[in-house]
N, C-alpha and C positions, 0 to 999 in steps of 0.2 A: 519511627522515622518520619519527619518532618517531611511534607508534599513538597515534589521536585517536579520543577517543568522542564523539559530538554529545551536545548537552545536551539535557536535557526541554525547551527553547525550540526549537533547534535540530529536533530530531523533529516535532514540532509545526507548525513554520514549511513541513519537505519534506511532512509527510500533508496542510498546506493547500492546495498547489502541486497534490497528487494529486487532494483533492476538489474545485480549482475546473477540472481537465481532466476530471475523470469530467461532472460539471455539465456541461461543453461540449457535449459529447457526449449529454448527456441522460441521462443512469445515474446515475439518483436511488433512495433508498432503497425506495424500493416493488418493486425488484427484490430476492429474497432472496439472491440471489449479492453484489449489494451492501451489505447489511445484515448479513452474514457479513464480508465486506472491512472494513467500518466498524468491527467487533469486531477486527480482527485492526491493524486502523489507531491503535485507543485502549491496545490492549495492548503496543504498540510505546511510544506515547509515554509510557504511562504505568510501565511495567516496565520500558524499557531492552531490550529482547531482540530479537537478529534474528531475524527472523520470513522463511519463506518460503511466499510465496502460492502457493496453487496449488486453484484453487476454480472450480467447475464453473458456468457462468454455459449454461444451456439454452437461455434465453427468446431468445437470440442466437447459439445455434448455437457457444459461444467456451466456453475456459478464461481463466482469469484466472490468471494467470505472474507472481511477480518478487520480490524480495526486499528487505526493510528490514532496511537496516544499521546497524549500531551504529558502525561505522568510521569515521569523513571518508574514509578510500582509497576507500572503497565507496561506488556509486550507489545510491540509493534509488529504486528504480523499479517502474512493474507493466506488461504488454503482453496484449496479448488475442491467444490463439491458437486455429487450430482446436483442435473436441474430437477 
């Protein structure tokens, strides 16, 4: 298969997927771990750049893990691990 970039719709469409599972969960911006994620979620859609997370979320005892990709081969995902 021939390397595919997602589009700036395309980016935009996975970071929505991501904000309405953080919402699930309740990890709304009033948390600064999230509001650091939310900068790193615009600079993907907006710049095109894989980005790998990795940001220290305290208030929950977690790291925030995972990487936005610019590829179609590649998952755009984040997972919360211990710190």
């Amino acid at each position: 298969m021939p390397y595919e970039e997602r589009t700036k719709d395309e980016r935009k469409s996975e970071i929505l997927n991501l904000i309405k599972q953080l919402n699930n969960l309740g990890f709304y911006t009033k948390f600064p771990a999230i509001k650091e994620l939310y900068k790193e979620f615009n600079q993907f859609i907006n710049e095109g750049e894989v980005i790998k997370i990795n940001i220290e979320f305290p208030e929950v005892g977690k790291k925030i893990k995972g990487e936005l990709a610019i590829s179609k081969a590649k998952d755009v995902y984040i997972k919360f691990v211990e710190l």
